[in-house]
C-alpha positions in Angstrom: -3.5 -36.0 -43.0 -2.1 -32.2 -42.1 -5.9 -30.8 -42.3 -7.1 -33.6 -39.5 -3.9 -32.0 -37.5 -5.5 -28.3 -38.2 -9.4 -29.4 -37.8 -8.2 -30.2 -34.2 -6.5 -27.4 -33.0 -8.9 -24.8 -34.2 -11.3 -25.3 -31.5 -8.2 -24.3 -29.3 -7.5 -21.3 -31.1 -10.7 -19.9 -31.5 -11.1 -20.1 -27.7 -7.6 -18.7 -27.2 -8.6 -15.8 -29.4 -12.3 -15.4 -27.8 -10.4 -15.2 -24.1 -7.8 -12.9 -25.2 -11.0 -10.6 -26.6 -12.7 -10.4 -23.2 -10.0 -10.0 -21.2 -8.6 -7.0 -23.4 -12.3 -5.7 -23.2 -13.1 -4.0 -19.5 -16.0 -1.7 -18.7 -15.0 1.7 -18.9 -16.5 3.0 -15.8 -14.2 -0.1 -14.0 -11.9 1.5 -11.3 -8.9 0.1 -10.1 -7.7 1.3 -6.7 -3.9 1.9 -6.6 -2.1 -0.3 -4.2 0.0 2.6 -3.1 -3.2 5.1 -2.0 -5.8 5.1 -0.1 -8.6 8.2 -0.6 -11.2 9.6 1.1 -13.8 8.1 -0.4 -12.4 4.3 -0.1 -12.0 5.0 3.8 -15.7 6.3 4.2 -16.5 2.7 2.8 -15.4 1.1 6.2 -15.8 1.5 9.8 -12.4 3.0 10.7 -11.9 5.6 12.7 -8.5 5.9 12.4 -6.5 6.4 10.0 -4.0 3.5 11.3 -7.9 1.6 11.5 -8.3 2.4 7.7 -4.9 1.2 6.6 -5.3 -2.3 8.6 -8.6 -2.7 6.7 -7.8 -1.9 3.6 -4.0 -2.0 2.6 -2.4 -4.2 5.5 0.5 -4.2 2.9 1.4 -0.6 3.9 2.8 -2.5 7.4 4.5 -5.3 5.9 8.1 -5.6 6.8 10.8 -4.8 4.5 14.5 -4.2 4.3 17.2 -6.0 5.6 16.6 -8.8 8.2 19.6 -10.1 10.6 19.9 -12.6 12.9 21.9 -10.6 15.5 19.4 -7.0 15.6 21.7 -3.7 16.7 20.1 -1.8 19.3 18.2 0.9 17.5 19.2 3.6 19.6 16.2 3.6 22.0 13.7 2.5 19.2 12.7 -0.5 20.0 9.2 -0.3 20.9 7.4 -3.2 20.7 4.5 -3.1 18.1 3.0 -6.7 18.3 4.8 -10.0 18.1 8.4 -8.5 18.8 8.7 -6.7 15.7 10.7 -3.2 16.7 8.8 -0.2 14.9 11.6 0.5 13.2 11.0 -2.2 11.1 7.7 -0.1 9.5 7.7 2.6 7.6 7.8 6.2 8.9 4.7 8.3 9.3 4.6 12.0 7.4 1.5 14.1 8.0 1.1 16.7 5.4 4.9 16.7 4.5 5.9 17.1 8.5 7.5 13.7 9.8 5.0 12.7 12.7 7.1 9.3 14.1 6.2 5.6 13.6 2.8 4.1 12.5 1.9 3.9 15.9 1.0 7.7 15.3 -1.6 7.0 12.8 -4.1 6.2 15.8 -4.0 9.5 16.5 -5.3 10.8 13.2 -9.6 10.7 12.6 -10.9 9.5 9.5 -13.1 12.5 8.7 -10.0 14.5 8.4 -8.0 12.6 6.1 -7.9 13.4 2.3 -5.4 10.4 1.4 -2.9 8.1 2.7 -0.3 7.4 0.1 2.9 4.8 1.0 5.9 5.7 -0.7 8.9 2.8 -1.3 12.4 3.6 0.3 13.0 4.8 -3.4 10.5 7.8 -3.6 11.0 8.6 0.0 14.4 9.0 -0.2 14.0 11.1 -3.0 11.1 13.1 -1.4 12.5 13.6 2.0 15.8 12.8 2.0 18.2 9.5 2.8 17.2 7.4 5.7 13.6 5.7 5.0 14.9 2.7 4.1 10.9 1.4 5.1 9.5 3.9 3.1 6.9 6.4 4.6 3.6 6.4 4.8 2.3 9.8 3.6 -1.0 11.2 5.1 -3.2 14.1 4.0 -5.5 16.5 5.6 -8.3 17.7 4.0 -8.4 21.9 3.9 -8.7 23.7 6.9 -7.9 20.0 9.4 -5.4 20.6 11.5 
């Protein structure tokens, strides 16, 4: 009787063992974008022309709320202009263009594609660290290529 029990699960482990084989197994020339960056090269794949064009295409995540939300908002000190659906833009990550705090992500319109070199969101974690306490959105950090001002 026990080798009726084992004749029937082997079919199940050799395909366990076959799946776990090809998943382990990935071409080596396979390139995994990093959620948290978006180069050059990725942006010349779409039809943005800003940089705040290239982020809504390819990582809409970089605008996602975060942080604390409350039913009763506090004025924000004169920062409360309206993005799209009543969300404040102090609810988005700030904007840094090479190292230099710019403003909200509204400001990304007024960066070009052809002169970006990378767009890189930092968590409230690394921004704090980076630039000091206060980004508790994070920051979105931009790039220029050389000699793009």
């Amino acid at each position: 009787m026990p080798t009726h029990r084992v004749d029937r699960f082997a079919p199940l482990a050799l395909l366990l063992i076959l799946v776990g084989i090809v998943a382990c197994h990935s071409p080596s020339n396979a390139v995994i974008p990093d959620r948290d960056v978006l180069t050059a090269e990725e942006i010349a794949t779409t039809d943005a022309v800003t940089a705040f064009d290239a982020v809504r295409l390819l990582r809409p995540s970089f605008f996602r709320v975060r942080g604390e939300v409350s039913l009763n908002r506090p004025s924000r000190n004169g920062r409360d202009a309206v993005l799209a659906d009543g969300d404040s833009l102090y609810d988005y990550p700030t904007v840094f263009l090479n190292s230099r705090m710019l403003g909200s992500i509204a400001r990304l319109r007024d960066i070009l594609v052809p002169t970006v070199a990378e767009i890189r969101y930092l968590d409230p974690s690394a921004a704090n660290l980076r630039f000091g306490s206060g980004y508790v959105r994070g920051v979105i950090l931009v790039s220029l290529k050389a000699g793009s001002r």
